[in-house]
ZAMAR-366728 format. One line per field, with one value per residue (C-alpha): x, y, z; residue number from 1; residue in three letters. Coordinates in nm, 4 decimals. Layout:
BEGIN
x [X, ...] .
y [Y, ...] .
z [Z, ...] .
num [NUM, ...] .
residuo [ALA, ...] .
This chain:
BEGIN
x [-0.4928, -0.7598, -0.6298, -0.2609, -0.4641, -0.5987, -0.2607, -0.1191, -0.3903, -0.4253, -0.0134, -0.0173, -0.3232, -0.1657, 0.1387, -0.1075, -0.2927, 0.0205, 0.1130, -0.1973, -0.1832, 0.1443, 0.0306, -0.2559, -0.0892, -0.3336, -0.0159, 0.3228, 0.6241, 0.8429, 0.5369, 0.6240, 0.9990, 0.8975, 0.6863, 0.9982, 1.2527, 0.9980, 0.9923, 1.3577, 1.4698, 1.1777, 0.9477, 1.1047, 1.4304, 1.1184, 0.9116, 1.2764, 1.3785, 1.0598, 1.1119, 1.4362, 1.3567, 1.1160, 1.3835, 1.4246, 1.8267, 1.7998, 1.6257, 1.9438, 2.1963, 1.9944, 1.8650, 2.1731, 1.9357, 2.1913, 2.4267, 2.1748, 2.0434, 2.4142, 2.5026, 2.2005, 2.2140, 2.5761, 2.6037, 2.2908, 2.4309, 2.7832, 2.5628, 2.4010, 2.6961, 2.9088, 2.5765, 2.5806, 2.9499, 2.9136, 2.6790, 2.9509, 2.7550, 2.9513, 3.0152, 2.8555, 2.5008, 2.5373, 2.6409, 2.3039, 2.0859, 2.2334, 2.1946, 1.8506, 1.7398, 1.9069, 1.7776, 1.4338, 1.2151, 1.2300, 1.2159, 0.9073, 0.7169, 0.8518, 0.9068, 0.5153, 0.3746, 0.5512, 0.4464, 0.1146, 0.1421, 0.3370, 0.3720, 0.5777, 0.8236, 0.9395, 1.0654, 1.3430, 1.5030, 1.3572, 1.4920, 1.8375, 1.8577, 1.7508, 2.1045, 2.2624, 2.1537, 2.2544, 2.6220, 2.7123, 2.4938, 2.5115, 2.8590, 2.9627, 2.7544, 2.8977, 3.2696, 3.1859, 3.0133, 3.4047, 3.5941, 3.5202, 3.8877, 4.0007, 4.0621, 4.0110, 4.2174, 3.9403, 3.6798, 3.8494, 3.8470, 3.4647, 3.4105, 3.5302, 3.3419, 3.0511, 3.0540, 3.1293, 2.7823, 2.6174, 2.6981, 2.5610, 2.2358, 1.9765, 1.8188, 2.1589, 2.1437, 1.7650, 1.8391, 2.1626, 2.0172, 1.6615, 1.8763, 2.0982, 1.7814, 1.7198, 1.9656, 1.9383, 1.6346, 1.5354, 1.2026, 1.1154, 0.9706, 0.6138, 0.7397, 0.9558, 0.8055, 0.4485, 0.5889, 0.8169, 0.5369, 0.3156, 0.5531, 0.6313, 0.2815, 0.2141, 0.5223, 0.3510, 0.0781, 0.2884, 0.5785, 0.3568, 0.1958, 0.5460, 0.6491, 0.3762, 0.4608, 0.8532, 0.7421, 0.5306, 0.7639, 1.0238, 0.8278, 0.7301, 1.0446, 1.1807, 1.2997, 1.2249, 1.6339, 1.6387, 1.3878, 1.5757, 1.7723, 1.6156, 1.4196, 1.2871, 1.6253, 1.6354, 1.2391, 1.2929, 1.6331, 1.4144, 1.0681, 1.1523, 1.5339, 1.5692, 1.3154, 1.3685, 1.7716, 1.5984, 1.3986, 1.6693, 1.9166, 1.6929, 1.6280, 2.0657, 2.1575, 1.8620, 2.0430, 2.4151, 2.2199, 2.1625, 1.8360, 1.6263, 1.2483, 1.0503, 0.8771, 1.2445, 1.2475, 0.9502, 1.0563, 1.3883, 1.1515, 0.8762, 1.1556, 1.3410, 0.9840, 0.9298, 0.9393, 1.2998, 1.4048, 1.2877, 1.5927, 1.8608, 1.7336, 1.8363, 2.2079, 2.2159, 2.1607, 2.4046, 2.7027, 2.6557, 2.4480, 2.1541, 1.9093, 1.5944, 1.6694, 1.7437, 1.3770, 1.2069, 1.3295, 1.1764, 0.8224, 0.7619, 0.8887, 0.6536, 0.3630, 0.4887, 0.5270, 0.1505, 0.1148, 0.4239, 0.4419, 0.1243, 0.1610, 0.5270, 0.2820, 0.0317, 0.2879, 0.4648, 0.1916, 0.0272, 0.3521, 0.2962] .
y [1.2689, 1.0403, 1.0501, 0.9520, 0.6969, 0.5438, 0.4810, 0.3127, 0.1011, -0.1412, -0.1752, -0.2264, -0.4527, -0.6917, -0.7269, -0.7545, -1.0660, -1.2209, -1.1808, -1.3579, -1.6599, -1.7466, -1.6798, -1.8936, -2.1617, -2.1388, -2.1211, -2.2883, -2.1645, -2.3476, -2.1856, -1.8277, -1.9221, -2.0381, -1.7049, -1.5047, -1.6952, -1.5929, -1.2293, -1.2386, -1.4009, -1.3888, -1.1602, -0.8191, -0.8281, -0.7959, -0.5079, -0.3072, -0.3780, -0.2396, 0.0877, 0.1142, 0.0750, 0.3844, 0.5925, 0.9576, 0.9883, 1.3821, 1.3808, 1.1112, 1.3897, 1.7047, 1.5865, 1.5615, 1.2928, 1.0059, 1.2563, 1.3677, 1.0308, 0.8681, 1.1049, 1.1026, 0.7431, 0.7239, 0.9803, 0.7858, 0.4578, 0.5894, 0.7352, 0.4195, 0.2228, 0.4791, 0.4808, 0.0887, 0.0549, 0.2695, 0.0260, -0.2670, -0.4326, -0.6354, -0.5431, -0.8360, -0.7300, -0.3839, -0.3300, -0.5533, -0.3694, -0.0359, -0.1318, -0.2260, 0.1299, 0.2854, 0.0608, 0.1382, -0.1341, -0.0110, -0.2833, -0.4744, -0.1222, 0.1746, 0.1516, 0.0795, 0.2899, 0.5834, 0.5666, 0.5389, 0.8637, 1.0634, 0.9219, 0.7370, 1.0255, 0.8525, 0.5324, 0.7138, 0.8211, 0.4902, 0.2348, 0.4404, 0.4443, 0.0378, 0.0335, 0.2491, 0.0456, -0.2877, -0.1264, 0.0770, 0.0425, -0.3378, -0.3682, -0.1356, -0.3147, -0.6416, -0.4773, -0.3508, -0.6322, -0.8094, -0.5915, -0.7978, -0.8708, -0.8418, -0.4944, -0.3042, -0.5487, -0.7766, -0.5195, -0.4899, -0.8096, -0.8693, -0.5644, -0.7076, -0.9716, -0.8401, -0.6167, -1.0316, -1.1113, -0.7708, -0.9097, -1.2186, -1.0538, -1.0683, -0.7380, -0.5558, -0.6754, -0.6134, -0.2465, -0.2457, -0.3830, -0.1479, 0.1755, 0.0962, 0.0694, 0.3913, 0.5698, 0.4237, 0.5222, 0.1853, -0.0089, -0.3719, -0.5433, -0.6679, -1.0094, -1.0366, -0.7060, -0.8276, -1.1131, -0.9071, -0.6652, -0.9491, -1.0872, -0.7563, -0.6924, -0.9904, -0.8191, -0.5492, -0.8354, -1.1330, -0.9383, -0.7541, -1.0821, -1.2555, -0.9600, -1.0535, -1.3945, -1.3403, -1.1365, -1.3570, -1.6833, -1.5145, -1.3797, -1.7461, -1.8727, -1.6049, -1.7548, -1.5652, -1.5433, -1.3300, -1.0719, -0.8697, -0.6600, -0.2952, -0.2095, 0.1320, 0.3511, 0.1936, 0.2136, 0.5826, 0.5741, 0.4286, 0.6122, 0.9493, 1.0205, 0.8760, 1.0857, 1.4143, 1.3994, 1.3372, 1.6336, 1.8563, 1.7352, 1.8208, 2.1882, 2.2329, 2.0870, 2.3978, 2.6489, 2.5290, 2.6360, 2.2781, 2.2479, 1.9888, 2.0023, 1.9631, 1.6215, 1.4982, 1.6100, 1.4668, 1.1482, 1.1313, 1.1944, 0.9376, 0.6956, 0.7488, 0.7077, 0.3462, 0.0542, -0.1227, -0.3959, -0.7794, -0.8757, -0.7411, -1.0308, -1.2767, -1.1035, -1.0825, -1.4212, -1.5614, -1.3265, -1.4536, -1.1548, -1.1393, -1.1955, -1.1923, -0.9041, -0.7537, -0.9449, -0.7937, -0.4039, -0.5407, -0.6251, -0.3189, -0.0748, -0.1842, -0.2138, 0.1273, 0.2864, 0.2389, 0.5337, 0.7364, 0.6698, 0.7802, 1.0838, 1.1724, 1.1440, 1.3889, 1.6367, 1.6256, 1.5977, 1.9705, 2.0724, 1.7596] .
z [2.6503, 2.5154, 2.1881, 2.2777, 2.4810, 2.1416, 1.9849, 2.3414, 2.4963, 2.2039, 2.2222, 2.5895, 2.5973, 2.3586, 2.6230, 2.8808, 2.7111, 2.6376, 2.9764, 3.1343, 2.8845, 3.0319, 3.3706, 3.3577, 3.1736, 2.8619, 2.6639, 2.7271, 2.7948, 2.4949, 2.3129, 2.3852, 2.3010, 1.9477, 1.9103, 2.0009, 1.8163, 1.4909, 1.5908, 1.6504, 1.2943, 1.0920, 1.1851, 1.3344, 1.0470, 0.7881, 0.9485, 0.9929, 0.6201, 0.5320, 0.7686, 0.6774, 0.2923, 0.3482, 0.5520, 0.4673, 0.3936, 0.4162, 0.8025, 0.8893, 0.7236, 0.8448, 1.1630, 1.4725, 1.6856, 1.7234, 1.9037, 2.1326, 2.1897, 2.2317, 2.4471, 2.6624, 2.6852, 2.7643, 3.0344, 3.1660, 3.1796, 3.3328, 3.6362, 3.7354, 3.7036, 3.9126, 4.1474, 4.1642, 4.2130, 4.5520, 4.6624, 4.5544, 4.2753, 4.0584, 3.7313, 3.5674, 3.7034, 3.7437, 3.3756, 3.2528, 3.4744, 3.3967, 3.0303, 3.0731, 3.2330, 2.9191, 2.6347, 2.4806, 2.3605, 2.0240, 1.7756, 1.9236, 2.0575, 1.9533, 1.5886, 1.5402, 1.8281, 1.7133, 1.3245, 1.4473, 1.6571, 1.4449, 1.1067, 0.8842, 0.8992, 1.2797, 1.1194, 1.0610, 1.3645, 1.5660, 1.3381, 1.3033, 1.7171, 1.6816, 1.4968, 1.7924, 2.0403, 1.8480, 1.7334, 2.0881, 2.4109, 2.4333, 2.3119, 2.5932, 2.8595, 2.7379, 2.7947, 3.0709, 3.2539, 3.2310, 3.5010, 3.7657, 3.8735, 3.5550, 3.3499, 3.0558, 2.8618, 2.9191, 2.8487, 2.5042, 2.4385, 2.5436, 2.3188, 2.0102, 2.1064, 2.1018, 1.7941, 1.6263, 1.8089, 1.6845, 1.2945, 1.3263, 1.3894, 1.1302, 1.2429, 1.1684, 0.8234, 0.7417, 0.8454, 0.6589, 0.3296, 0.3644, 0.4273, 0.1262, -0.0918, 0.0958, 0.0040, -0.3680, -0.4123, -0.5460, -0.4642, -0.4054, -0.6746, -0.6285, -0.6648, -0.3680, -0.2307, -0.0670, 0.0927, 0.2981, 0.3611, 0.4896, 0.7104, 0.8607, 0.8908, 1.1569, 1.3473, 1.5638, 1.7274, 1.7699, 1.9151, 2.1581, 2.2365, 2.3292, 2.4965, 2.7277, 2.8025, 2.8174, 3.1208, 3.2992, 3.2193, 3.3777, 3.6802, 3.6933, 3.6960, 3.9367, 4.2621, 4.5704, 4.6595, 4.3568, 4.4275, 4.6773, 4.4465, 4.4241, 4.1434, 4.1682, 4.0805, 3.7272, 3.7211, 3.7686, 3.5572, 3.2489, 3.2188, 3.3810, 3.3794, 3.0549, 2.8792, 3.0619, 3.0423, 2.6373, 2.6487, 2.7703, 2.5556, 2.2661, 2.4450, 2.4841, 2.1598, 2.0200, 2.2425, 2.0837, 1.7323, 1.6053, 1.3812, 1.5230, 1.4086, 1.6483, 1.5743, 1.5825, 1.9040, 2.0153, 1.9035, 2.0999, 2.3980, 2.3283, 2.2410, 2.5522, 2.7367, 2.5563, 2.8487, 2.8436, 2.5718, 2.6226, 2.5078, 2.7288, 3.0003, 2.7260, 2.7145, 3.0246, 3.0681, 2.8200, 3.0023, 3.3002, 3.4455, 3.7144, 3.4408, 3.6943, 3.8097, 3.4320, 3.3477, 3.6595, 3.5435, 3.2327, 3.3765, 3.6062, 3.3413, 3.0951, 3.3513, 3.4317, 3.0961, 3.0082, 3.2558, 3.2052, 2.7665, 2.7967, 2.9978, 2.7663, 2.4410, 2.6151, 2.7132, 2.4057, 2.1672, 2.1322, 1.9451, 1.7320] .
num [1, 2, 3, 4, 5, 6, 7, 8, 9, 10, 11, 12, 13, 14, 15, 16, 17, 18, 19, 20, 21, 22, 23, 24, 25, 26, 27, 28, 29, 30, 31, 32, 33, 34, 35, 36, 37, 38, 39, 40, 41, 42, 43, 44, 45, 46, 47, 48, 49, 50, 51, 52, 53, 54, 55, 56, 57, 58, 59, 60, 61, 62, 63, 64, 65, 66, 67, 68, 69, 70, 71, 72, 73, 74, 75, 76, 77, 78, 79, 80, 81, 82, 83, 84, 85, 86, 87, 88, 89, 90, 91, 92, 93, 94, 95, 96, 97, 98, 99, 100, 101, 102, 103, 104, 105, 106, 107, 108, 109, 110, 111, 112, 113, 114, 115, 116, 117, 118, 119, 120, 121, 122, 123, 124, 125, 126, 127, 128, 129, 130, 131, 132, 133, 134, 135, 136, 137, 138, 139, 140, 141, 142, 143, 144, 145, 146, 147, 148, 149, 150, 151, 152, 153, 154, 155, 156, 157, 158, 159, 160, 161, 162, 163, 164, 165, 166, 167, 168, 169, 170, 171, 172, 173, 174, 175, 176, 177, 178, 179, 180, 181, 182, 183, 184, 185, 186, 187, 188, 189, 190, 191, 192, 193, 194, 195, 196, 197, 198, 199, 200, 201, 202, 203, 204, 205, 206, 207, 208, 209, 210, 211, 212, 213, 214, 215, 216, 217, 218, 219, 220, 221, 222, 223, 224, 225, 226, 227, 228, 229, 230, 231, 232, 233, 234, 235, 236, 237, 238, 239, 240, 241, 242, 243, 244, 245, 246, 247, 248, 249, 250, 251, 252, 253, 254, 255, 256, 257, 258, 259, 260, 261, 262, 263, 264, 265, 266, 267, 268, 269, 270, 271, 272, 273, 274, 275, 276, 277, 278, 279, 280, 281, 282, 283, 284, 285, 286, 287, 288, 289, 290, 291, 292, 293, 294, 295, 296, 297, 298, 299, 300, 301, 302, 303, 304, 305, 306, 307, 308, 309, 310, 311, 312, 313, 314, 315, 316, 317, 318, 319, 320] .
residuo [UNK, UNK, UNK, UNK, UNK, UNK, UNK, UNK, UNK, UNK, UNK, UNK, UNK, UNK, UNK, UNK, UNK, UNK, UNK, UNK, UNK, UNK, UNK, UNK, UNK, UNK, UNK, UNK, UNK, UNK, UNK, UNK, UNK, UNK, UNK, UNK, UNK, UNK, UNK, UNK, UNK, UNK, UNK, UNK, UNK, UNK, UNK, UNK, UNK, UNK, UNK, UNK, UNK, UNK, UNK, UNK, UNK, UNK, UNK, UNK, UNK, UNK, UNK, UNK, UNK, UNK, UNK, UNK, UNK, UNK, UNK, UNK, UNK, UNK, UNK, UNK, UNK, UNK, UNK, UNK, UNK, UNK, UNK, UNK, UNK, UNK, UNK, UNK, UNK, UNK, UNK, UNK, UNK, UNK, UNK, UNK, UNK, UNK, UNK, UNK, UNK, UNK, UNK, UNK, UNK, UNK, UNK, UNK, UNK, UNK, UNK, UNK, UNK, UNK, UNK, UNK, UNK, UNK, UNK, UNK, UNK, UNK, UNK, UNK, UNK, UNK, UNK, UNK, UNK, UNK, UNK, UNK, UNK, UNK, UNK, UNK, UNK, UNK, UNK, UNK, UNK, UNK, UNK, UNK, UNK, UNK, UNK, UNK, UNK, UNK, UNK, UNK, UNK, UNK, UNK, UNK, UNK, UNK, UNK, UNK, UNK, UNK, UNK, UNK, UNK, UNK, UNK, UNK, UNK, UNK, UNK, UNK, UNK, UNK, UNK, UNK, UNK, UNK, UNK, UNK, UNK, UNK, UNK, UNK, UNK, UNK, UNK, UNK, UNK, UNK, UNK, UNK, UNK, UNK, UNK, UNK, UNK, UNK, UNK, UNK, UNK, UNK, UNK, UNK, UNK, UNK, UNK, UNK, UNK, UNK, UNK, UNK, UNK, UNK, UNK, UNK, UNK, UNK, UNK, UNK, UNK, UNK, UNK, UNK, UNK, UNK, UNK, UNK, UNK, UNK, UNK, UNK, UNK, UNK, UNK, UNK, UNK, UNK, UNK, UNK, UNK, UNK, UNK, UNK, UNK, UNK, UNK, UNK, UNK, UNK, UNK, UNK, UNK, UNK, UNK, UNK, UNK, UNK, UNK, UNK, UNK, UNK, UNK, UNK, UNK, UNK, UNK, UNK, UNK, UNK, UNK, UNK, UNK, UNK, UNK, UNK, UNK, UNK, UNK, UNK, UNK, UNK, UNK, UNK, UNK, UNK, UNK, UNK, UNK, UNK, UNK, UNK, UNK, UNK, UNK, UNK, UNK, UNK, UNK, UNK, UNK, UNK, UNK, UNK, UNK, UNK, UNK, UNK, UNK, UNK, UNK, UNK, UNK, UNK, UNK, UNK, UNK, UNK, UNK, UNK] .
């Protein structure tokens, strides 16, 4: 336990002091959107080209983890929204919220927490599910987020849509373009090489750090009328269900005869254990969504996961 609790306390504290430089106005809120507008563009597209440059094309070919982690996801996101729709929540916030209890923060947490706990061997399978996540889960929450007196014509149309937003992404490309060198085989010269390196270097602090302070600008800016929407389902939906539907789709797709090694395994796990994504608030925001409550899943589930990551890494990590 102590050594999983090495790898996550210096993540998590960097979140935390982000988070109280915003809360005690020692650093500005325009500030923090300047920091995460150079993660976004800058930053993040340069630490995932050079993941993605160093991917293993035999583990993608070998290795069935998108199908169990699709699927997972999927069937977990169609259960909260038919959940949510008993209790009458419109589409438009239910599909954000439902999104955000499936949707691992895996560009700005997980692919750097988990090469330092298992390796450079877990770039792999986190920065193909950052592609997943990109290409599928938020297209489908955008479609669905349009039935509100409309239809699935609409949804269609939303869904196209969003697939146009998806390629206008510069993370999309920098995993495109590092997986094609991938599967070339061809390195980076040194030229053009260490500048890229450096830049995805400064990723892991700065994003942690303005992971902080999106949380407490938006608990800042949180009105009290919005604060009455529950919360602890999709708490529960993102670092318990999400991880344990994980672990025993891992354990069925094994039982069906598929060869999964086991620190594949213990990868879909860990990732399905990571806190939600910072960014779904963002989309949620631009569609029209209840993006404080999206933001407020956001804060308690990475609060939350400090605990619960750590406990998944602890559990999972003697077969490590």
């Amino acid at each position: 336990m102590l050594a999983i609790l090495r790898i996550t306390f210096p993540f998590f504290a960097l979140i935390a002091a982000g988070y109280v430089c915003v809360a005690r106005r020692w650093l500005a809120g325009d500030a923090v959107r300047a920091l995460n507008s150079f993660v976004l563009f800058v930053a993040l597209p340069c630490m995932l080209f050079k993941f993605s440059a160093g991917l293993d094309p035999e583990t993608l070919w070998r290795q069935p983890f998108l199908p169990i982690y699709g699927v997972v996801g999927i069937v977990l996101f169609a259960i909260l929204l038919f959940l949510g729709r008993l209790r009458d929540i419109a589409w438009r916030d239910l599909s954000f919220v439902s999104l955000v209890s499936v949707f691992p923060n895996t560009g700005f947490i997980g692919v750097p927490l988990l090469v330092s706990m298992m390796g450079p061997r877990a770039a792999t399978p986190a920065v193909a599910i950052v592609l997943f996540d990109m290409l599928v889960t938020s297209s489908l929450s955008v479609a669905t987020s349009t039935l509100d007196g409309h239809g699935w014509s609409s949804a269609r149309h939303a869904l196209g849509g969003a697939f146009r937003g998806v390629l206008s992404n510069p993370m999309l490309w920098a995993i495109l373009a590092g997986m094609s060198m991938a599967f070339m085989h061809w390195k980076p010269g040194p030229v053009w090489h260490e500048p890229i390196w450096m830049m995805a270097d400064a990723t892991t602090p700065v994003a942690l750090f303005t992971t902080g302070g999106i949380l407490a600008r938006s608990r800042i800016e949180n009105s009290p009328q919005h604060r009455n929407q529950p919360l602890f389902p999709f708490i529960v939906a993102k670092l318990c269900a999400h991880p344990l539907m994980m672990w025993a789709g891992a354990w069925a797709a094994l039982r069906m005869g598929w060869r999964l090694e086991p620190w594949v395994q213990q990868s879909l796990v860990l990732m399905a254990a990571l806190p939600s994504a910072s960014n779904v608030s963002f989309l949620a925001e631009r569609m029209g969504g209840n993006a404080a409550w999206v933001a407020r899943v956001i804060l308690w589930t990475t609060v939350g996961a400090f605990v619960t990551f750590t406990l998944w890494g602890w559990w999972v990590a003697p077969a490590a």
